[in-house]
C-alpha positions in Angstrom: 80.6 -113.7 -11.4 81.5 -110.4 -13.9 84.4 -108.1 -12.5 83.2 -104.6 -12.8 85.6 -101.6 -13.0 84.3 -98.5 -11.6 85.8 -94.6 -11.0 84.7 -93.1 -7.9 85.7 -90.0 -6.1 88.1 -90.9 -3.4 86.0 -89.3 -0.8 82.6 -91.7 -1.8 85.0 -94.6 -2.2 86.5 -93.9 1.7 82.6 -92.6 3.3 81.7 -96.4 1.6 84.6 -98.3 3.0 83.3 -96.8 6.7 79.7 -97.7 6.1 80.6 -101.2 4.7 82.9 -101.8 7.7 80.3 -100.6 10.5 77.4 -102.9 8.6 80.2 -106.3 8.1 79.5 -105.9 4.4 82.1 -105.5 1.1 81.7 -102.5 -1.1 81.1 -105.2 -3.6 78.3 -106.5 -2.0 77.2 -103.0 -1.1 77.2 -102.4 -4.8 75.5 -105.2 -5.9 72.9 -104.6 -3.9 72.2 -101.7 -5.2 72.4 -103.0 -8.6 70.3 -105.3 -8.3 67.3 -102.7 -6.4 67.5 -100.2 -9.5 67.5 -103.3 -12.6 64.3 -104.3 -10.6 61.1 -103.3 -11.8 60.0 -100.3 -9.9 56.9 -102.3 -8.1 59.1 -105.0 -7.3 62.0 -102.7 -5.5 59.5 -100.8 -3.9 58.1 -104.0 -2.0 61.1 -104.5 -0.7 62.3 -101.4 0.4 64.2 -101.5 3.8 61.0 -99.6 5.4 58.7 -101.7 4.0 60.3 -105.0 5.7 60.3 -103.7 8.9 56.8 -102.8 9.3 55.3 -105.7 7.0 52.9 -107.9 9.2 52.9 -105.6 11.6 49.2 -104.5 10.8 48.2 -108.4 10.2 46.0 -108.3 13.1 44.3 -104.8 12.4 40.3 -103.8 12.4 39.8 -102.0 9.1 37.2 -100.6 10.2 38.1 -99.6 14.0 40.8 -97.7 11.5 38.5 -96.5 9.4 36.3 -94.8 12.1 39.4 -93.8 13.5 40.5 -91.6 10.4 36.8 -90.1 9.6 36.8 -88.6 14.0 40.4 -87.0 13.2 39.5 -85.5 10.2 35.7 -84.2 10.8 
């Protein structure tokens, strides 16, 4: 693993350290996480945004078209 230096405004750094500690996460992790979204290509990071993975399969069960006839009554 590559040891990265970084300078960050005290406030960030402390506002970080809070979020990190109320989520049991590192900064480091935190960090590489982050990394790691943005070197992604941008299809790829969108599929797994943090929205995304809460509703995915949630519609796995749905009627296209009950949806469809649904949309075309609310916007007549």
């Amino acid at each position: 693993m590559a040891k990265l230096t970084l300078s960050v405004d005290s406030l960030v750094v402390s506002r970080a350290k809070q979020y990190a500690k109320q989520r049991g996460i590192s900064i480091s992790e935190m960090v590489e996480v982050y990394l790691a979204a943005i070197a992604e290509p941008a299809s790829a990071a969108a599929m797994n945004a943090p929205i995304l993975n809460k509703v995915r399969g949630v519609l796995k069960h749905a009627d296209i078209d009950e949806h469809r006839k649904h949309l075309a009554a609310k916007y007549r």
